[in-house]
NUNUFI-484867 format. One record per residue (C-alpha): residue in three letters; residue number from 0; chain; x, z, y. Coordinates in steps of 0.05 Angstrom, whole numbers, plus 5000, padded with zeros to 4 digits. Example, Ala and Ser with C-alpha at 12.3 -4.5 7.8 and 13.67 -1.06 7.14 Angstrom:
2
{site "ALA",0,"A",{5246,5156,4910}},
{site "SER",1,"A",{5273,5143,4979}},
# end
This chain:
388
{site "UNK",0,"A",{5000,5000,5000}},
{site "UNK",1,"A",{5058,5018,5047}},
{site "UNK",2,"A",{5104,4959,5030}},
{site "UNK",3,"A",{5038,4913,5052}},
{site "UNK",4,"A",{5030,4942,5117}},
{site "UNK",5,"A",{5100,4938,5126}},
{site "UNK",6,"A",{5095,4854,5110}},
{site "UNK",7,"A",{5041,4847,5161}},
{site "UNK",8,"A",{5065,4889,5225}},
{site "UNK",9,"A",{5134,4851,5221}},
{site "UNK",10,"A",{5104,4785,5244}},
{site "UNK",11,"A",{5063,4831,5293}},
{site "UNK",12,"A",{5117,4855,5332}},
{site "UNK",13,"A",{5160,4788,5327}},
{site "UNK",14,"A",{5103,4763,5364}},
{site "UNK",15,"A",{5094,4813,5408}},
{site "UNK",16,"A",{5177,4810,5427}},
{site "UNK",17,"A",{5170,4731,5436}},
{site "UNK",18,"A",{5111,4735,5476}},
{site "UNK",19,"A",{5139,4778,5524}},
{site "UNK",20,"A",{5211,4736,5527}},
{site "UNK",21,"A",{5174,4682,5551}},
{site "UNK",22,"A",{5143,4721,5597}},
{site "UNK",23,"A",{5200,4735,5625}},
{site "UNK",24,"A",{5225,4671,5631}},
{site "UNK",25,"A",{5165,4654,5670}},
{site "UNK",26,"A",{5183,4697,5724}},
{site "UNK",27,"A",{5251,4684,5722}},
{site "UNK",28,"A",{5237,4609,5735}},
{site "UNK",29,"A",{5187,4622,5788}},
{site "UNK",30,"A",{5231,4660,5842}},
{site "UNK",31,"A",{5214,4684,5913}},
{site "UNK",32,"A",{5152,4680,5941}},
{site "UNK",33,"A",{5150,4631,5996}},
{site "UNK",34,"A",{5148,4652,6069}},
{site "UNK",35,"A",{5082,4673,6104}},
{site "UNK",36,"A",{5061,4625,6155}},
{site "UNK",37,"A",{5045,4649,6220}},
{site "UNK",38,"A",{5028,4635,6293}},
{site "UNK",39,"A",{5075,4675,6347}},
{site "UNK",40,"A",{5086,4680,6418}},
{site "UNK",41,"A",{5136,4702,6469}},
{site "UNK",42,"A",{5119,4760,6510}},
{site "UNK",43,"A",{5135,4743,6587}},
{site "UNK",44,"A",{5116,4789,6642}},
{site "UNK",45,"A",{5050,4744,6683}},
{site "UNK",46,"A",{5010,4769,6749}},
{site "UNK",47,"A",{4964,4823,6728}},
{site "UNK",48,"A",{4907,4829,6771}},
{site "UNK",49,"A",{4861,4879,6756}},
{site "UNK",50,"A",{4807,4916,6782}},
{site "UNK",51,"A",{4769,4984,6757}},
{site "UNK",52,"A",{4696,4977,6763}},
{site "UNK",53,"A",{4635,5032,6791}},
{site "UNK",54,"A",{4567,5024,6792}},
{site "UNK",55,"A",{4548,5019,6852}},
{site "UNK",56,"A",{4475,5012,6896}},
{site "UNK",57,"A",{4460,4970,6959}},
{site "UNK",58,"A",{4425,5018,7011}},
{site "UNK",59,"A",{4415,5007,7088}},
{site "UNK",60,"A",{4455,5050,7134}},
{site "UNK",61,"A",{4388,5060,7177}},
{site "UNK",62,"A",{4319,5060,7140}},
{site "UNK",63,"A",{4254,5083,7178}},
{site "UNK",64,"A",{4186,5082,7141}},
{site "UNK",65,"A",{4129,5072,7189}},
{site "UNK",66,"A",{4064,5110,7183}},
{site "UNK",67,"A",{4007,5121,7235}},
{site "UNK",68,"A",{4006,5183,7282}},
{site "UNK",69,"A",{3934,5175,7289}},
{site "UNK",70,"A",{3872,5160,7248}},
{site "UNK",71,"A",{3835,5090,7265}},
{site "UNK",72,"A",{3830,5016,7246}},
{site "UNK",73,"A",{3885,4967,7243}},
{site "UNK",74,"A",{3860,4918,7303}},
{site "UNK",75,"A",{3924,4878,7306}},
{site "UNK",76,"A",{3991,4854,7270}},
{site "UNK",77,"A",{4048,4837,7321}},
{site "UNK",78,"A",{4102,4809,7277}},
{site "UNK",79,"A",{4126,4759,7220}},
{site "UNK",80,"A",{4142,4792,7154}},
{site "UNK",81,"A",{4219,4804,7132}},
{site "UNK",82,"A",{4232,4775,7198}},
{site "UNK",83,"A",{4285,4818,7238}},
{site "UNK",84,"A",{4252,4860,7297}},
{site "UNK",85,"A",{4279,4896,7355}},
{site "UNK",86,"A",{4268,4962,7375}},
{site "UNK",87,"A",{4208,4973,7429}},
{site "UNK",88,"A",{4183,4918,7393}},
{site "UNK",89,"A",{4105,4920,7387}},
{site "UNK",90,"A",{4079,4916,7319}},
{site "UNK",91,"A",{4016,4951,7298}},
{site "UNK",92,"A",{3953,4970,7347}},
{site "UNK",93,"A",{3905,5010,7321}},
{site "UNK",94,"A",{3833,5009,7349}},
{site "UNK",95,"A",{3840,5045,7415}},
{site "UNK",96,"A",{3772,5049,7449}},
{site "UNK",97,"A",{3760,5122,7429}},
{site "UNK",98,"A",{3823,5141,7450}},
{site "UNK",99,"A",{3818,5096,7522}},
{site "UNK",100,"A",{3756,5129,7535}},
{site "UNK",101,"A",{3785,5203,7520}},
{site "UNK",102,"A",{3831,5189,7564}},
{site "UNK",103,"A",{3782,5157,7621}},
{site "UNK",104,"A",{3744,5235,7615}},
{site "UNK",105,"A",{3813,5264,7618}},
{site "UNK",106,"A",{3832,5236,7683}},
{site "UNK",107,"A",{3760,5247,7715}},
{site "UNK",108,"A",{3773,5316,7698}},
{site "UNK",109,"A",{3843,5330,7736}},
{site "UNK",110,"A",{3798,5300,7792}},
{site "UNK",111,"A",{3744,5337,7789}},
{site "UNK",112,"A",{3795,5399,7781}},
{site "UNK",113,"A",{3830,5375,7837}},
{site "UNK",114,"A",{3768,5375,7889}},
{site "UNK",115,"A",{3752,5445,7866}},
{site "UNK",116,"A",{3817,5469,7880}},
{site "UNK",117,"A",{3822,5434,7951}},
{site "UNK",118,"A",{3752,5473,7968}},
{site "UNK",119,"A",{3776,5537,7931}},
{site "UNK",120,"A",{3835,5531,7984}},
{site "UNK",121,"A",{3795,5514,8041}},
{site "UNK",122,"A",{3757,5580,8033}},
{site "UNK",123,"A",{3815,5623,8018}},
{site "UNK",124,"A",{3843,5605,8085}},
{site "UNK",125,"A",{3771,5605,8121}},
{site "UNK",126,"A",{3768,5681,8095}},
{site "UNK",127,"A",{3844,5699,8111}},
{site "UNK",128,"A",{3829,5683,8177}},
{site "UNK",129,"A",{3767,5723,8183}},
{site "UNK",130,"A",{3800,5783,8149}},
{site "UNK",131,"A",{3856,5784,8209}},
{site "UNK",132,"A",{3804,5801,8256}},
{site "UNK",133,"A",{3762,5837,8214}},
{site "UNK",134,"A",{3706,5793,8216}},
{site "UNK",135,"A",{3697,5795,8135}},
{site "UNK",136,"A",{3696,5848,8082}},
{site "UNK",137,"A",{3759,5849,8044}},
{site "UNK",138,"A",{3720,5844,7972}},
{site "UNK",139,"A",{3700,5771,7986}},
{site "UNK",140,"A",{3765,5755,8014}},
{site "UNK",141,"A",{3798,5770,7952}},
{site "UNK",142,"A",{3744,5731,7910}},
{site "UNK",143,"A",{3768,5669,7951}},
{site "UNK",144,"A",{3835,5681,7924}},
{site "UNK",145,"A",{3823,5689,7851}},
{site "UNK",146,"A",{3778,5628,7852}},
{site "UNK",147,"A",{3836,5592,7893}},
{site "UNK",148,"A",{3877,5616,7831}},
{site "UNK",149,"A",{3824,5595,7769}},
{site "UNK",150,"A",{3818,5526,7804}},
{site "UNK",151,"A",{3903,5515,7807}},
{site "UNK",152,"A",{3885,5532,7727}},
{site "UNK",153,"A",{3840,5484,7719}},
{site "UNK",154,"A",{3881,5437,7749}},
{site "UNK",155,"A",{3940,5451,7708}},
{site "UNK",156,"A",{3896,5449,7643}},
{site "UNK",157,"A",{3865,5383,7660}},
{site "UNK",158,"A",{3932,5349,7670}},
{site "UNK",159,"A",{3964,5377,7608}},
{site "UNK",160,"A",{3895,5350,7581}},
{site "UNK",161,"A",{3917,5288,7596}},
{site "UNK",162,"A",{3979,5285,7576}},
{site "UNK",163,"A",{3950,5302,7495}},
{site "UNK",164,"A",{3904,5245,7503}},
{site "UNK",165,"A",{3951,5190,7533}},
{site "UNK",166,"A",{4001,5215,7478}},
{site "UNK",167,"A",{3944,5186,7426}},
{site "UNK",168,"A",{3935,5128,7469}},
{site "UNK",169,"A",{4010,5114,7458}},
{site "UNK",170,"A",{4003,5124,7387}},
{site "UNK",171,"A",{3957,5070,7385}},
{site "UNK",172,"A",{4005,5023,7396}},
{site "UNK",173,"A",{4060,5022,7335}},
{site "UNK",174,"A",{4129,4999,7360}},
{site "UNK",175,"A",{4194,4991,7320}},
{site "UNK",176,"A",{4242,5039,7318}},
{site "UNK",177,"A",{4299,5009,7308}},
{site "UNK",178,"A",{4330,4937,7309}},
{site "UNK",179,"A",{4336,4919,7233}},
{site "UNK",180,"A",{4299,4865,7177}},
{site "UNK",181,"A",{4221,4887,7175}},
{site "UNK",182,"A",{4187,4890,7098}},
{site "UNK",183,"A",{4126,4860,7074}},
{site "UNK",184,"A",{4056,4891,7108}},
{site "UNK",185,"A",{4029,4946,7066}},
{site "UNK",186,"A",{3962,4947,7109}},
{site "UNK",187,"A",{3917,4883,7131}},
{site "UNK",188,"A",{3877,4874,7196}},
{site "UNK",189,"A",{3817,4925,7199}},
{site "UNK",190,"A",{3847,4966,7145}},
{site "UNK",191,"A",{3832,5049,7155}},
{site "UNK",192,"A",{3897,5089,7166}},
{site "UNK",193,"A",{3907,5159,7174}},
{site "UNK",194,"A",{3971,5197,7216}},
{site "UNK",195,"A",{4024,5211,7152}},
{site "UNK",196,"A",{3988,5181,7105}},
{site "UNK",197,"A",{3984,5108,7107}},
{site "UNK",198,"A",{4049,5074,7104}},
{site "UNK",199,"A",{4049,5015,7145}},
{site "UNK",200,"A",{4111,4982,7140}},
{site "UNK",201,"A",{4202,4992,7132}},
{site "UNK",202,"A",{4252,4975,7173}},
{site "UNK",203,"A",{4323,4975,7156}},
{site "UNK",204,"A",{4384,4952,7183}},
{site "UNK",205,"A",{4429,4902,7136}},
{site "UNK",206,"A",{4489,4887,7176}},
{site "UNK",207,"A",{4533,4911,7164}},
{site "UNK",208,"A",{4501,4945,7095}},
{site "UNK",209,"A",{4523,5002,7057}},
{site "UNK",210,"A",{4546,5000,6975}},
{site "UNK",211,"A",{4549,5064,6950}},
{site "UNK",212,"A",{4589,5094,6893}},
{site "UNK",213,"A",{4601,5157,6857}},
{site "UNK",214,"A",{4676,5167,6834}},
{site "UNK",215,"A",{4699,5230,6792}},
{site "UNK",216,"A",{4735,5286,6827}},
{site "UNK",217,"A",{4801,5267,6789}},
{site "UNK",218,"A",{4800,5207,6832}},
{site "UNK",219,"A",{4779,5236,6909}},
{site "UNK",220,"A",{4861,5239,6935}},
{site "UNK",221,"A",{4856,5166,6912}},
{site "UNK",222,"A",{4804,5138,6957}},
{site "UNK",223,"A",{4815,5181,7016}},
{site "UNK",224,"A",{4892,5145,7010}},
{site "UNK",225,"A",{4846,5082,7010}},
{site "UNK",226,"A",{4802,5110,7069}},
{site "UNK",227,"A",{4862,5132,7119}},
{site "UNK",228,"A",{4901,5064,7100}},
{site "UNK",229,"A",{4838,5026,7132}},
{site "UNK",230,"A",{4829,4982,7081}},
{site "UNK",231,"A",{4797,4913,7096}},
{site "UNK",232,"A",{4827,4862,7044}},
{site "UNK",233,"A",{4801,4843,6976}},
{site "UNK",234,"A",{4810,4910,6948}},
{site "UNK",235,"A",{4729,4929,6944}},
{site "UNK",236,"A",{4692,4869,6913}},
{site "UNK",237,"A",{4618,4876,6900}},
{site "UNK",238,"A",{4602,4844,6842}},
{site "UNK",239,"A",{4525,4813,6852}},
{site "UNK",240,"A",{4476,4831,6793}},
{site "UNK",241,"A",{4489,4756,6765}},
{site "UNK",242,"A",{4565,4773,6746}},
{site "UNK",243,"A",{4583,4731,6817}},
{site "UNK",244,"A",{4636,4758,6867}},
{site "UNK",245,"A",{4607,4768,6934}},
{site "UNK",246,"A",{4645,4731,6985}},
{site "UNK",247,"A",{4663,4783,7037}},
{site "UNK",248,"A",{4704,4843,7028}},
{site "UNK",249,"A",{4689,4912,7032}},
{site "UNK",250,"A",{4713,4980,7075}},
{site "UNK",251,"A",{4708,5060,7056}},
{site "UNK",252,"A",{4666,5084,7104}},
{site "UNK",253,"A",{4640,5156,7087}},
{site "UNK",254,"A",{4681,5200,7036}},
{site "UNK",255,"A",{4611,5250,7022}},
{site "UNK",256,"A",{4628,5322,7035}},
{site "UNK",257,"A",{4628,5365,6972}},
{site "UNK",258,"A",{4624,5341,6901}},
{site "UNK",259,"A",{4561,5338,6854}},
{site "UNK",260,"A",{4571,5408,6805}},
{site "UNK",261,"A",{4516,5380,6760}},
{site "UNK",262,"A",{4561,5316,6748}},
{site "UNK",263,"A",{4634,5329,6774}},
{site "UNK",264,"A",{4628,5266,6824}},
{site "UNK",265,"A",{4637,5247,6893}},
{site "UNK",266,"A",{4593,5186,6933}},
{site "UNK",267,"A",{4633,5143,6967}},
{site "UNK",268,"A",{4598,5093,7018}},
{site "UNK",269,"A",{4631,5031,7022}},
{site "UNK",270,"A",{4612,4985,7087}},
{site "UNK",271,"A",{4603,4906,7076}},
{site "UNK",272,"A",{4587,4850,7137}},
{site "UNK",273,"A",{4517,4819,7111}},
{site "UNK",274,"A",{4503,4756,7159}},
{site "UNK",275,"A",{4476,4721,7104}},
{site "UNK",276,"A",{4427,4775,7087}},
{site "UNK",277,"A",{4447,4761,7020}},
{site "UNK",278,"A",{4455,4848,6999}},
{site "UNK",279,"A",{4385,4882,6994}},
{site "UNK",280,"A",{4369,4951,7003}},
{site "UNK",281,"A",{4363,4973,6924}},
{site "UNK",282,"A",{4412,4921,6893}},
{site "UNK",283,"A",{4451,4947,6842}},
{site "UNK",284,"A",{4518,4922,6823}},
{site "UNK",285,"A",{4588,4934,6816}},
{site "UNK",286,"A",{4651,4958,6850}},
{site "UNK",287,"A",{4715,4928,6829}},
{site "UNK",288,"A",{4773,4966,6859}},
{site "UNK",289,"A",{4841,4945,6848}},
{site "UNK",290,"A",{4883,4985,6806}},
{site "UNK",291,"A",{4940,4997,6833}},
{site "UNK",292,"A",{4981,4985,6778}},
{site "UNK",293,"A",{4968,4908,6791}},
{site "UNK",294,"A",{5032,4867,6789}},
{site "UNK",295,"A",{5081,4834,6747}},
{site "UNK",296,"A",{5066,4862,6675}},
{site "UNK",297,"A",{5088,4843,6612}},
{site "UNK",298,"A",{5026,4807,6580}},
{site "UNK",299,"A",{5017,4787,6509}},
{site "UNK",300,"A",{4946,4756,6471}},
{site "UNK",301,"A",{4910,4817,6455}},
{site "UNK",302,"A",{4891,4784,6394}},
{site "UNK",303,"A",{4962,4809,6367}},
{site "UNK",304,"A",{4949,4875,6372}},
{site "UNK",305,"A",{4928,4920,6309}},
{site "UNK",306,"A",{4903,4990,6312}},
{site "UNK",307,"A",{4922,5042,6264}},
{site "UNK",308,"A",{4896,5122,6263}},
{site "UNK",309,"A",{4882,5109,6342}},
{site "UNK",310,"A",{4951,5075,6352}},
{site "UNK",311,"A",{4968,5000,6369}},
{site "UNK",312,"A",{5011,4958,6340}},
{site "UNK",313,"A",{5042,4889,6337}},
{site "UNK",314,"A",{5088,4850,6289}},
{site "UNK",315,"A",{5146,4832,6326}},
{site "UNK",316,"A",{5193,4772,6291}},
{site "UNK",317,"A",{5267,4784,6294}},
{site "UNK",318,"A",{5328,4765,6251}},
{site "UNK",319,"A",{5336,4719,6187}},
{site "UNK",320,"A",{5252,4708,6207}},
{site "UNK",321,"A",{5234,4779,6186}},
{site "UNK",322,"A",{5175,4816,6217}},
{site "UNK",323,"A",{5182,4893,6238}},
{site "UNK",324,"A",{5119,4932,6256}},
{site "UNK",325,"A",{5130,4964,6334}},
{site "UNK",326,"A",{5081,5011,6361}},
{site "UNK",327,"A",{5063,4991,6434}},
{site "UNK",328,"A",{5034,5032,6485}},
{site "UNK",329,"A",{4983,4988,6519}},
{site "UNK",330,"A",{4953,4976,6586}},
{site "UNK",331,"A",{4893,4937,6621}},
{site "UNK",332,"A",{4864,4890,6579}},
{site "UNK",333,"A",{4867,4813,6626}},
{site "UNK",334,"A",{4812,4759,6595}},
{site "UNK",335,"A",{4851,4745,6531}},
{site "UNK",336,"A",{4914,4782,6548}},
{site "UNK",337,"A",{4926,4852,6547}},
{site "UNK",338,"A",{4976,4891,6591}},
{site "UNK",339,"A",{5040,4920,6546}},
{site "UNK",340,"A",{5067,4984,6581}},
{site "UNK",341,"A",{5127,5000,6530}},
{site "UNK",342,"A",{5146,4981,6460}},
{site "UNK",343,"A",{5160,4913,6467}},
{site "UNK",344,"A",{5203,4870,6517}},
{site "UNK",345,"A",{5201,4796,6544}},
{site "UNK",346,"A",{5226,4759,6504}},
{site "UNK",347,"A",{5200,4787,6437}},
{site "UNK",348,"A",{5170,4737,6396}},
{site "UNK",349,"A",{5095,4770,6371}},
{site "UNK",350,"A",{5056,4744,6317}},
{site "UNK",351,"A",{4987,4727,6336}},
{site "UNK",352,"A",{4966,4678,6279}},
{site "UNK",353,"A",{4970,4710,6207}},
{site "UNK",354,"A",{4980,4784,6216}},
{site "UNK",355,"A",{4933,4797,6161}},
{site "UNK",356,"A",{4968,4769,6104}},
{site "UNK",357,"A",{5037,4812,6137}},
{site "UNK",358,"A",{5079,4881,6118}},
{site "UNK",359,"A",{5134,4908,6146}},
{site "UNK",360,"A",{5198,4865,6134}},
{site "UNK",361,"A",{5164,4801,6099}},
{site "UNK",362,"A",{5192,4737,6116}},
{site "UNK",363,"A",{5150,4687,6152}},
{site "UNK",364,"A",{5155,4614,6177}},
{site "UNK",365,"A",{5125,4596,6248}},
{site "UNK",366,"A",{5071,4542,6245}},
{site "UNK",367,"A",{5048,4510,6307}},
{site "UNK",368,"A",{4976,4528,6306}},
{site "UNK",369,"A",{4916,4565,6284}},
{site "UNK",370,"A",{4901,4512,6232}},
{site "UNK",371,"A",{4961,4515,6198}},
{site "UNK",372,"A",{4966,4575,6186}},
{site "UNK",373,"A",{4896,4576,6158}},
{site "UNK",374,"A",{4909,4521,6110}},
{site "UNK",375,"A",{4989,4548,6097}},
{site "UNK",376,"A",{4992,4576,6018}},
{site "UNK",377,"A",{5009,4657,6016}},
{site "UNK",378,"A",{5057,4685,5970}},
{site "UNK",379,"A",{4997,4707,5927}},
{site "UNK",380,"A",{4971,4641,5915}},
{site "UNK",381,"A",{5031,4605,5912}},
{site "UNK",382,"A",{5044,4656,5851}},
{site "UNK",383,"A",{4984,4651,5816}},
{site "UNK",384,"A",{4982,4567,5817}},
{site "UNK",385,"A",{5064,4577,5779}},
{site "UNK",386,"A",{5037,4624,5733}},
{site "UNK",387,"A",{4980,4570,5710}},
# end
């Protein structure tokens, strides 16, 4: 039984040790793998203008919204909607017959007062006279001169009278207070309006227009730098709500007095010329402030950059075609660039195209494009077609 099992497992193993010779062989014949193909570039220091962005708000350095001071009917409209008006301008009347007529009585009355005092004087003076010579008793002289002083009363209560009711009169004519761009009607002819109530109209000024942002505390020595250099190139661009640069530039014009405890931020009102009228009050959009880091930087695609554990990386290519991994320290990302701060140097050929397929010291071959490297074989599949 032994010497059988014995016969069999010889062939077995003789196999088993040709099997694996030729294996051998195999790889002995096949050799290296081939180099990885990939894309590279040279990192050069470019202009690297860049800009840190805020939301901002458009709002009117002067606003006034315009309600009635007195209750009536709307009997007129004086002015062309979102036109610009100037101040003393007339632009509402309100029905003022009741108020003419109140003040009609009111005047009658300072008359009237005012012929009652001229006889209340007359007959002081008529009894003064008397009383010198003792021609009167002293009782009615003195009731001359206390209705002498009850008519100078009346007097003064009719005219202050009069005052109150020409003060409504007044009111019934609505005039603007300020020189800015009037809004859209918010009451027709005949409508019923009463005093603090009813709002009639706005009126804000919108140029120059305000842009207001709200920076965090960390950054308040910055823009008061900013604010005492008396800024007026590009560095504030408001960015319009459709992505577009407006054309003029901006100015700090109010630093806000005391930060926000709620959210640890400052407003800053920036100041922008608006001939065009093309900021409105309410517009939101952003502030792009240059960074002040903006200069000549050393820029490479950020497409060859690789992140690791919350660290960056790129492959940089150096002798006998070898890649070595270099950690890089990164700055402001530019379109499809990216700002390299350290790690790297001009001059440093990256890879950009390929970096998948990489590890630290492989050999690679530079392709010209994309395409090629796409359609370039990898030492993997290079391997497998020899081993077929």
């Amino acid at each position: 039984m032994n010497r059988r099992l014995l016969k069999l497992s010889i062939p077995v193993v003789l196999l088993v040790f040709l099997t694996a010779c030729g294996g051998d062989k195999k790889q002995a014949q096949q050799g290296p793998p081939p180099p990885t193909a990939v894309g590279v570039v040279v990192a050069s220091e470019g202009t690297a203008t860049y800009y840190d962005e805020y939301p901002a708000t458009v709002t009117p350095l002067n606003q006034v919204e315009i309600y009635p001071q007195i209750t009536g009917y709307i009997t007129g409209v004086f002015f062309t909607e979102g036109q610009v008006v100037t101040k003393g301008q007339k632009l509402y009347e309100i029905d003022k017959q009741q108020y003419q007529a109140n003040y009609d009585e009111a005047v009658a009355n300072v008359n009237v007062a005012l012929a009652n005092l001229n006889r209340a004087q007359k007959d002081a003076d008529r009894y003064n006279t008397l009383a010198k010579e003792d021609a009167i008793a002293r009782q009615v002289v003195d009731n001359a001169e206390a209705a002498l002083e009850s008519a100078k009363m009346q007097v003064a209560a009719a005219r202050a009278n009069v005052s109150r009711v020409s003060t409504n009169l007044n009111y019934s004519t609505i005039k603007a207070p300020l020189t800015g761009t009037i809004g859209i009607s918010q009451v027709k002819l005949g409508a019923a309006v009463s005093p603090g109530q009813t709002l009639l109209n706005t009126i804000s000024s919108d140029d120059p227009i305000a842009v207001d942002i709200s920076v965090d505390e960390t950054e308040i020595a910055r823009f008061v730098r900013f604010q005492n250099r008396k800024i007026t190139d590009s560095t504030f661009v408001f960015v319009l709500p459709d992505g577009t640069p407006y054309q003029a530039s901006g100015k700090i014009g109010i630093i806000d007095r005391a930060i926000d405890p709620q959210t640890g931020t400052l407003k800053v009102r920036l100041f922008f010329a608006n001939k065009q009228k093309m900021l409105k009050s309410g517009m939101n959009g952003n502030i792009r402030v240059l960074n002040s880091e903006s200069g000549q930087r050393l820029l490479i695609p950020y497409k060859a950059v690789t992140e690791q554990m919350s660290e960056y990386f790129v492959y940089v290519v150096g002798d006998s075609s070898k890649v070595s991994q270099r950690k890089v320290s990164l700055g402001n990302r530019i379109g499809a660039n990216i700002v390299v701060k350290d790690g790297i140097r001009a001059g440093d050929k990256i890879v950009t195209e390929g970096i998948q397929k990489l590890r630290e010291g492989a050999v690679v071959k530079v392709v010209g494009d994309s395409a090629a490297v796409a359609k370039a074989p990898t030492a993997s599949s290079s391997t497998t077609g020899q081993t077929r």
